[in-house]
C-alpha positions as CSV (number, residue, x, y, z in Angstrom):
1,X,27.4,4.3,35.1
2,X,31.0,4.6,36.3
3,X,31.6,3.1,39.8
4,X,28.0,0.3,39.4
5,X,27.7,-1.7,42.3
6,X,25.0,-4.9,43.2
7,X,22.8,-5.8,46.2
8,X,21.2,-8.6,45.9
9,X,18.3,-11.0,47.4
10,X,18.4,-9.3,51.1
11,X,16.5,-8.9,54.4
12,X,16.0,-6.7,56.8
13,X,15.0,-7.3,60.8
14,X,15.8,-6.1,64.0
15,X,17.9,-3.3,65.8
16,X,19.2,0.1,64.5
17,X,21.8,0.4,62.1
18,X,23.3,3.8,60.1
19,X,23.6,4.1,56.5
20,X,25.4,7.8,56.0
21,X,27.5,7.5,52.9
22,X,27.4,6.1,49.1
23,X,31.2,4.8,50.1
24,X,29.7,2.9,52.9
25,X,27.4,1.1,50.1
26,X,29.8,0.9,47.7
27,X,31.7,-1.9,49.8
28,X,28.8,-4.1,50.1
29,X,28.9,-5.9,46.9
30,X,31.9,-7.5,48.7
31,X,32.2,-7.1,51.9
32,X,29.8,-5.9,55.0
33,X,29.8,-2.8,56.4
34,X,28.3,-1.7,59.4
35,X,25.6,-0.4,57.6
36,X,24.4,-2.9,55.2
37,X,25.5,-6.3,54.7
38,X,27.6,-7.5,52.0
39,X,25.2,-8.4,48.7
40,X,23.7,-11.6,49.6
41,X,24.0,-12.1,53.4
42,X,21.2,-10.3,56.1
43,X,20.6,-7.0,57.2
44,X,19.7,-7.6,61.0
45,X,19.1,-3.8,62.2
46,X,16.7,-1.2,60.6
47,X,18.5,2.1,59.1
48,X,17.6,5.4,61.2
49,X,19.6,8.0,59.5
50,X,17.8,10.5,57.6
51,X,20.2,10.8,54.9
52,X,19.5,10.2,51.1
53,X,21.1,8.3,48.8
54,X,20.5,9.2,44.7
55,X,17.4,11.6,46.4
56,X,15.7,9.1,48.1
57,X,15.0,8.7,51.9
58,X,16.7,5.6,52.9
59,X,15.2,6.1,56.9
60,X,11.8,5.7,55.3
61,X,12.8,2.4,54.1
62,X,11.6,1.0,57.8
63,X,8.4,1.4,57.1
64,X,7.8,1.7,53.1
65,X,9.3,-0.2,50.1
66,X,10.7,2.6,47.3
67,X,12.5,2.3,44.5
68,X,15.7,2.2,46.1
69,X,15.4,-0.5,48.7
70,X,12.7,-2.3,50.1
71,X,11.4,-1.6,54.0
72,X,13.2,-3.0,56.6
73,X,11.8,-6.9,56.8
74,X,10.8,-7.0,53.5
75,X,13.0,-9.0,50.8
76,X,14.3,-7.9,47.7
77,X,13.9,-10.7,45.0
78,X,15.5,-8.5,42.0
79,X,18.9,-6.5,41.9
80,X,19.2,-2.9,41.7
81,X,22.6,-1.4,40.3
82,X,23.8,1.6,41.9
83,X,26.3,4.0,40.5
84,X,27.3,7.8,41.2
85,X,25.0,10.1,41.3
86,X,24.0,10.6,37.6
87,X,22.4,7.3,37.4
88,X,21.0,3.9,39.0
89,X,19.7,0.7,36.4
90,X,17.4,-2.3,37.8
91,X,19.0,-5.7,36.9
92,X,22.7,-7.2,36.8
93,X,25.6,-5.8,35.3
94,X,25.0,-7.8,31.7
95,X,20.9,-7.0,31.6
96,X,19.4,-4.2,33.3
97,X,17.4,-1.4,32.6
98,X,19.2,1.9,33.4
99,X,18.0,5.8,34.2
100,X,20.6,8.0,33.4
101,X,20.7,11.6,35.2
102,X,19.6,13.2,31.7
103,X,16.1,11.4,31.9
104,X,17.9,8.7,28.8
105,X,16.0,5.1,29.1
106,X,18.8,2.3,28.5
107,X,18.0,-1.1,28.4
108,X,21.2,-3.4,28.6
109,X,21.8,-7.0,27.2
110,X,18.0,-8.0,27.1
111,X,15.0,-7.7,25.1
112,X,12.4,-5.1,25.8
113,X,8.7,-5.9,26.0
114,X,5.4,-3.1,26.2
115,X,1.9,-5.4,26.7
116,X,4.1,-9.0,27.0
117,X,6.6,-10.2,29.7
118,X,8.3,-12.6,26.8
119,X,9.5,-10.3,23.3
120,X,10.5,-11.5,20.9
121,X,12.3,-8.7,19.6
122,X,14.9,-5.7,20.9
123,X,11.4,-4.1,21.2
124,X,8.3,-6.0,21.3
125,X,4.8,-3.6,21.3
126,X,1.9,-6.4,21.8
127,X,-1.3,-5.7,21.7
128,X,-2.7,-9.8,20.9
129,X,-1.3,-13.0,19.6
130,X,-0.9,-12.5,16.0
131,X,-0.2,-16.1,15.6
132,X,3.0,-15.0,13.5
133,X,6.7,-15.6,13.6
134,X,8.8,-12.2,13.1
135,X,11.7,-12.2,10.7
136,X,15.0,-13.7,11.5
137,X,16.5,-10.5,11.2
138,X,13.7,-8.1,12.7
139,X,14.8,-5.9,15.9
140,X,11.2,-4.2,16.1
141,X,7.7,-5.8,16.4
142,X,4.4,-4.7,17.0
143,X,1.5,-7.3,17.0
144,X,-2.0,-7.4,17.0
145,X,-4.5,-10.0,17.0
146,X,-6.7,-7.1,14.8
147,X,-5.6,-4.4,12.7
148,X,-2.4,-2.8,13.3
149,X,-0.6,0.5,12.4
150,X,2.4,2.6,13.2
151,X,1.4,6.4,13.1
152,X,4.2,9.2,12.2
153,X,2.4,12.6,12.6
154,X,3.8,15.9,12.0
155,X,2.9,19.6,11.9
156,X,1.4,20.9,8.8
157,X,3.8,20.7,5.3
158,X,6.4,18.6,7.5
159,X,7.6,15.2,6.4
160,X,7.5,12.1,8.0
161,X,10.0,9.4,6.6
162,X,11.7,6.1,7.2
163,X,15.3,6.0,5.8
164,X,17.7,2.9,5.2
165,X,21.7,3.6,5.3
166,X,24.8,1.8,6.6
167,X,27.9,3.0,8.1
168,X,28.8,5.7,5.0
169,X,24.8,6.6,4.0
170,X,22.8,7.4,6.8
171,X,19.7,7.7,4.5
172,X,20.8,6.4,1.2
173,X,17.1,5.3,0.9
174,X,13.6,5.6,2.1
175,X,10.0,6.6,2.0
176,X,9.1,10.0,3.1
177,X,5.6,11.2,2.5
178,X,4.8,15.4,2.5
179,X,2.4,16.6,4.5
180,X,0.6,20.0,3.3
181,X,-1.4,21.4,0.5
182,X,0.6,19.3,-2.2
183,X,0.8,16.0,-0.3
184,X,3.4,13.5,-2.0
185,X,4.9,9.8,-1.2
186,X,8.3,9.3,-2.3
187,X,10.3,6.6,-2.7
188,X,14.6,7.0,-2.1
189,X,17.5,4.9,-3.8
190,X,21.0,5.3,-3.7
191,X,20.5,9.0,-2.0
192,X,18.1,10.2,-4.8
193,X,13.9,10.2,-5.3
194,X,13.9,7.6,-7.5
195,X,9.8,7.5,-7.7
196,X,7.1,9.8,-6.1
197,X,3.3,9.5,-6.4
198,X,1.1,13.0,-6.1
199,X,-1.8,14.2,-4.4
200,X,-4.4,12.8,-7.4
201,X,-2.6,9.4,-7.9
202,X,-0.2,10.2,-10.9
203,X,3.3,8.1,-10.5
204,X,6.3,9.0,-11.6
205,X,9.1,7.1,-12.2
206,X,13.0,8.1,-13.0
207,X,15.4,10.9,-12.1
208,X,16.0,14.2,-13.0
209,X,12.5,15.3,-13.5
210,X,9.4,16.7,-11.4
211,X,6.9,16.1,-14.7
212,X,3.6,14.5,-14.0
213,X,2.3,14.2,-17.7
214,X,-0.1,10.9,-17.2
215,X,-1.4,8.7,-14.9
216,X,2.4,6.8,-15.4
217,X,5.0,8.7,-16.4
218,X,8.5,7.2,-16.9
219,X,11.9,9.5,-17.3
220,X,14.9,7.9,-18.6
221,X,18.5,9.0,-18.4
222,X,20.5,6.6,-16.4
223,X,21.4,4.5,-19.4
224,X,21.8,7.0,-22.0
225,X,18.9,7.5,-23.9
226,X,16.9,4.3,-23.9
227,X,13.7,4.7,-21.8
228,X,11.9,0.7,-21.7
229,X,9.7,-0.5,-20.0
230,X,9.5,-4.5,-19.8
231,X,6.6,-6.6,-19.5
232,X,7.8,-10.3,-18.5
233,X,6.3,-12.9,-17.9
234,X,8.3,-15.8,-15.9
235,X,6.6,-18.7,-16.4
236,X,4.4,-20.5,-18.9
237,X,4.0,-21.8,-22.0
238,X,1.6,-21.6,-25.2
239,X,-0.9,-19.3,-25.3
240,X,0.1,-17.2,-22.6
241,X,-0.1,-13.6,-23.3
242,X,2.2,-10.6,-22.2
243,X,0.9,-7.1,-22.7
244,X,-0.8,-4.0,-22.0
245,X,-4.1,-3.1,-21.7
246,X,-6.3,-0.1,-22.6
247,X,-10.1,0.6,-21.3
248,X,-12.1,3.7,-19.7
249,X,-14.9,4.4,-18.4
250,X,-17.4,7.2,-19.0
251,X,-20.4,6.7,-17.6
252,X,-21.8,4.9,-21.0
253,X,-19.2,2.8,-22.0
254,X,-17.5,0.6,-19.8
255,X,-14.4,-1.4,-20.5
256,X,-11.2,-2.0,-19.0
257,X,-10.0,-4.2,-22.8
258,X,-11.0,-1.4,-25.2
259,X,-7.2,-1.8,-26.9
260,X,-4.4,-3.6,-26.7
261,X,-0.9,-4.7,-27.2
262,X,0.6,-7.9,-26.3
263,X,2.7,-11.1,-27.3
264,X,1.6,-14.2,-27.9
265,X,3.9,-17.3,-26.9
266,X,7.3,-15.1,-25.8
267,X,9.0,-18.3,-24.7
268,X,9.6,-19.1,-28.2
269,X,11.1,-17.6,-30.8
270,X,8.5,-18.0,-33.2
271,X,6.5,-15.0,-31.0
272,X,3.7,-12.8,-32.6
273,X,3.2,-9.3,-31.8
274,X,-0.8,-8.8,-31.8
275,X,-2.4,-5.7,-32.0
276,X,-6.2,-5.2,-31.0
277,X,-9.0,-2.3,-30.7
278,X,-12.7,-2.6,-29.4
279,X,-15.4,-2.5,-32.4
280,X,-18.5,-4.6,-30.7
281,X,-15.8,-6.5,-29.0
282,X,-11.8,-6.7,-28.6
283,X,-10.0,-8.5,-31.6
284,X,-6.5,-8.5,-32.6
285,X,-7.2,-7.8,-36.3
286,X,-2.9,-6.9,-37.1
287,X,0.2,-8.4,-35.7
288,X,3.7,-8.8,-36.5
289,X,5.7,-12.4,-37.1
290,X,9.0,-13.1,-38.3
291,X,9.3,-8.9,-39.1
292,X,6.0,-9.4,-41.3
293,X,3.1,-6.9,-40.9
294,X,-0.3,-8.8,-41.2
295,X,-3.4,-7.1,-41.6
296,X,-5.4,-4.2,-43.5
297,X,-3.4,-0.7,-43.1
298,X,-5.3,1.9,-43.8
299,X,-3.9,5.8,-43.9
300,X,-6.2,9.1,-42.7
301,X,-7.1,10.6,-45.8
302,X,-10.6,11.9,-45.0
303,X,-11.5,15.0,-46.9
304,X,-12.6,17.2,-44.2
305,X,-8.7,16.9,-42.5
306,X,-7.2,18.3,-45.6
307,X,-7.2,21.6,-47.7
308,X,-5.6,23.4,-50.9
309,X,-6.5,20.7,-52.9
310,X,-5.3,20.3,-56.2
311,X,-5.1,17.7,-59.1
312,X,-1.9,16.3,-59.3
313,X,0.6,17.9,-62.5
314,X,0.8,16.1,-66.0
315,X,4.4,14.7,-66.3
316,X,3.7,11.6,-63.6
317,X,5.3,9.4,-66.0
318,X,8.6,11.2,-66.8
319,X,8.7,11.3,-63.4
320,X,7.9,7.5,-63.4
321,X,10.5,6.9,-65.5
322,X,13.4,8.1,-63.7
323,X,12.6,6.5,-60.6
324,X,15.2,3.7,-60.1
325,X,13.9,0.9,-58.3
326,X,16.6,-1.7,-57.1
327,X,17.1,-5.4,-55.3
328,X,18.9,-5.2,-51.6
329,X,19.7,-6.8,-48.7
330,X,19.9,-4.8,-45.2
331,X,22.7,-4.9,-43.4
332,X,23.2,-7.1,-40.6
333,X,22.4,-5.8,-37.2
334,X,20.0,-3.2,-38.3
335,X,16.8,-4.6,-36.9
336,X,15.5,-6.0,-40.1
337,X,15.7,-9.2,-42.3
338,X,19.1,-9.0,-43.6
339,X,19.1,-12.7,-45.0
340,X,16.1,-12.2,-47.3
341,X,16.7,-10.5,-50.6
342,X,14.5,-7.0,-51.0
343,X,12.8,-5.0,-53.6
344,X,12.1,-1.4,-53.1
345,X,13.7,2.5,-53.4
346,X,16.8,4.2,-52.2
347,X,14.9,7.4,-50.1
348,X,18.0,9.8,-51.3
349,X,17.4,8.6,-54.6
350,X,13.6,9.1,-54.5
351,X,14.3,12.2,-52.8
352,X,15.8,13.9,-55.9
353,X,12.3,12.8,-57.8
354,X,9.6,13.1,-55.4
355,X,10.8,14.9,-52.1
356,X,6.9,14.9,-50.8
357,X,7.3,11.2,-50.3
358,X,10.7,11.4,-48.3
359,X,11.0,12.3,-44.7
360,X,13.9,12.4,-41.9
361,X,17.5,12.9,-42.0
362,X,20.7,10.8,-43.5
363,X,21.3,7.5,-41.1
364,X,23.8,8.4,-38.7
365,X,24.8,5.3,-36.5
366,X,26.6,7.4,-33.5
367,X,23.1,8.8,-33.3
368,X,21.0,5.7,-33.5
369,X,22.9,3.0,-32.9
370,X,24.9,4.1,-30.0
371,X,21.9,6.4,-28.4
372,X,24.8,9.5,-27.8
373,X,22.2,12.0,-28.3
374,X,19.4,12.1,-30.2
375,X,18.0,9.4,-32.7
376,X,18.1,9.2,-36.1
377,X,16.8,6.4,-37.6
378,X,17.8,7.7,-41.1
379,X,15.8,8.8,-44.3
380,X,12.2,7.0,-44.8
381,X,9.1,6.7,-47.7
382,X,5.8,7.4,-48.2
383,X,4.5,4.2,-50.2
384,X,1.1,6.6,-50.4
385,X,3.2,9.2,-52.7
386,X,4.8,7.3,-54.5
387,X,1.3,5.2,-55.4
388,X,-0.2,8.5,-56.2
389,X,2.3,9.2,-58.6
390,X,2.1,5.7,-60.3
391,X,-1.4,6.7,-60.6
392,X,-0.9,9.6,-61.8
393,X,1.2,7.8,-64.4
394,X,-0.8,5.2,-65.6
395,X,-3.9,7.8,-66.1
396,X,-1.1,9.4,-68.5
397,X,0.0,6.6,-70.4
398,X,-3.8,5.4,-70.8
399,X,-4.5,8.6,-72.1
400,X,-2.0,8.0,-75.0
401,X,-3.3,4.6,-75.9
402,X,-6.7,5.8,-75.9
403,X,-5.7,9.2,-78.3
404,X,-3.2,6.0,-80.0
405,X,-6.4,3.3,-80.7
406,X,-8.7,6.6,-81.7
407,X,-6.1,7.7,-84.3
């Protein structure tokens, strides 16, 4: 409001008095008029005039209270604000509700309450006392003594969201669901759908992708190529398990521990990493401690999975004998036990003799050390292959001691 003006606490008896111009009513906040007293003191004639001021009938003020003043002999207790002719507001000039000529709501310097005369918020929808104190910094409150929701409804395939921003990201983050045949709930941060969950459940986590390959699907790519996720546990000591779980149900068997993966004792470093399947019941047969494999390891070699079978060639143990197995260490830094001395192949080396038992490329550490693109792990062995031939070459050489002993 541009020119606002107060009357306040006044009352009306007696003889005839004109009110013809907003001018006239401007001067009473400080000093009488001959149509209205100034705010504060008494109006001692009734007003006759038809005119209007802001569209309403100030004659019929003798007789009926209205929103602009109250009949003449009645008494005002609030204050109303008046301005030009675009708008009026109920209150003082610090707190007051204000109408606006555009049909805009204000309210000034106070707090607003729908169902409660004391809010305790900017806006305060109540509905029942929840018994509940609202956040220090909360500007927005609706309580209920029952149940309570906020409803956001839109046309069909329309979306309905809540954004966060500041003064240079106006929605930088958010949830906005979509509505429609597809229906979706996503989940914004930093100005991009960071996670969204579909119409049948399936979540999906990460950037730069629209996949929904399982129930949980998780796509790297904001730290180069690693992809983890981490399963920590905070608190605790001993036998306290972190993991992962396995189980389904299909009508017959029920489980939701049919397989697992977890860590026993992470607070230390002397951790094991169990692994477990369901056979009558759940048992962690195999785990890993101190980069040691512990348990029966047994490779698919069923007869029905295989074909163009054939015996393997005489000449096992030449082959044997130009193998060259040597004593190492790993180097440090590699993920393995590089204090510990080690007895085994070179896979280039085996390579030349038995490429069957060597898979994989050369190691190549801006590949998989530093995750540029790519991973490459370097070259590795088959133990299975290189048993067979050992096999292969004892059956030989027992052959000739046999044909040697028979001579």
């Amino acid at each position: 409001m541009s020119k606002a003006r107060i009357i306040a606490d006044y009352a009306g008896t007696g003889a005839t008095t004109d009110l013809a111009t907003q001018a006239e009513l401007d001067t009473v906040s400080t000093v009488a008029s001959a149509a209205l007293p100034k705010a504060g003191g008494a109006m001692t004639g009734a007003i006759t005039t038809n005119s209007t001021f802001d569209g309403v009938d100030v004659a019929a003020c003798n007789t009926t209270a209205n929103a602009a003043l109250p009949k003449a002999g009645g008494t005002m207790t609030g204050n109303i604000v008046m301005g030009d002719d675009t708008s009026i507001g109920i209150g003082d000039s610090a707190e007051r509700i204000e109408f606006d000529g555009a049909g805009d709501i204000s309210v000034l310097g106070a707090n607003l309450g729908i169902g409660t005369d004391a809010p305790d918020d900017l806006l305060h929808i109540y509905k029942g006392n929840s018994g509940a104190t609202p956040h220090t910094y909360s500007a927005f409150n609706i309580e209920h003594d029952d149940d309570v929701s906020m409803n956001m409804l839109t046309a069909t395939d329309k979306y309905a969201a809540i954004y966060f921003g500041d003064s240079g990201h106006a929605n930088d983050g958010g949830f906005v669901y979509q509505n429609g045949a597809t229906p979706s709930m996503a989940i914004r941060v930093n100005d991009s759908t960071r996670m969204t969950i579909d119409s049948s459940g399936r979540c999906l986590i990460g950037a730069g992708s629209t996949s929904y390959t399982a129930a949980l699907s998780v796509v790297g790519g904001a730290h180069g190529n690693d992809c983890m996720i981490k399963v920590y546990r905070n608190s605790g000591t001993g036998s306290h398990k972190s993991g992962i779980y396995f189980g389904a149900n299909n009508g017959s068997f029920v489980t939701s521990e049919a397989g697992m993966i977890w860590c026993g004792n992470p607070a230390t470093h002397g951790a094991y990493l169990y692994f477990g399947a369901y056979s009558g019941g759940l048992s962690a047969t195999h785990h890993i401690y101190n980069s040691v494999f512990v348990g029966d390891f047994n490779d698919t070699s069923d007869k029905e999975l295989k074909e163009d079978i054939v015996p393997l060639e005489s000449g096992a143990l030449e082959l044997v004998n130009t193998l060259n197995p040597v004593k190492f260490n790993w180097k440090a830094g590699k993920c393995r036990d590089s204090e510990n001395r080690k007895i085994g192949f070179i896979a280039q080396e085996l390579e030349t003799v038995l490429p069957e038992a060597v898979m994989g490329e050369d190691y190549d550490p801006d590949k998989a050390d530093d995750h540029s693109e790519g991973h490459n792990g370097g070259k590795s062995i088959n133990s299975n292959a290189v048993l067979s031939v050992l096999t292969k070459a004892v059956q030989e050489l027992s052959a000739k001691v046999t044909a040697l002993e028979n001579a």
